[in-house]
VMD Tcl script that draws the C-alpha trace (Angstrom):
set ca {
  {20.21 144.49 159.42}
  {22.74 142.07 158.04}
  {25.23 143.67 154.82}
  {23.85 140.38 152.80}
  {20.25 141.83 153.71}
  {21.15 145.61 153.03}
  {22.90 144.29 149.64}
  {19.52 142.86 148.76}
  {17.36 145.00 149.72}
  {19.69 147.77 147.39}
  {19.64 145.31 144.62}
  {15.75 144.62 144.49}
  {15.30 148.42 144.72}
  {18.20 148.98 141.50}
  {15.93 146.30 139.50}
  {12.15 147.62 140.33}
  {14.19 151.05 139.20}
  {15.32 149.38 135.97}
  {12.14 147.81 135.55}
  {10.47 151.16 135.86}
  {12.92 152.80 133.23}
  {11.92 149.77 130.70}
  {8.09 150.20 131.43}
  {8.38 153.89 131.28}
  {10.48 153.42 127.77}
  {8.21 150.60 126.20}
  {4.75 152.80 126.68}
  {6.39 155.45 124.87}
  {8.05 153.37 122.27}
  {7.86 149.94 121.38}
  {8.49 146.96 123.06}
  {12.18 145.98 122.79}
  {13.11 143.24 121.07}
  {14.60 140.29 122.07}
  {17.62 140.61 120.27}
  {17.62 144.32 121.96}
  {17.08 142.66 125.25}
  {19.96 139.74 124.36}
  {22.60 142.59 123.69}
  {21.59 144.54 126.79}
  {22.30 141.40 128.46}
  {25.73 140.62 127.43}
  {26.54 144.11 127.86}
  {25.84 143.84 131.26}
  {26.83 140.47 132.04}
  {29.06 139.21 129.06}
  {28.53 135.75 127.58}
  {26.91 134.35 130.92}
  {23.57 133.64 130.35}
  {21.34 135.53 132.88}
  {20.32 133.52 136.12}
  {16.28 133.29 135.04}
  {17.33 132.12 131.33}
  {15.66 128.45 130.67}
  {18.23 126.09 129.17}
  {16.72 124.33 127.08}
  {19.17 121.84 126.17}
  {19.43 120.46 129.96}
  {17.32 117.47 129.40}
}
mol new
graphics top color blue
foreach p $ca { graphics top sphere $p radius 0.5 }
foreach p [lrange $ca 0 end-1] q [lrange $ca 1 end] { graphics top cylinder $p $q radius 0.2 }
display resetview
């Protein structure tokens, strides 16, 4: 298997983990908040907005 295969493979498995931590979070408390999910963001990332965010000012 290729590294660029491996490295995806890793990083599908990090986010169904993270998306498992959120899930397991959210049935126990609330949903979180946009404005939770915003600053979780930019924490991660900074001030680049995420790859799936729609931009709506494009047109």
């Amino acid at each position: 298997m290729s590294a660029y295969v491996t490295a995806a493979v890793r990083h599908q498995l990090a986010m169904d983990g993270l998306a498992e931590i959120v899930a397991a979070y959210e049935a126990e408390h609330e949903p979180l908040s946009e404005a939770e999910v915003q600053a979780a963001q930019s924490e991660l990332f900074g001030d680049a907005p995420a790859p799936y965010a729609s931009n709506d000012s494009a047109a």
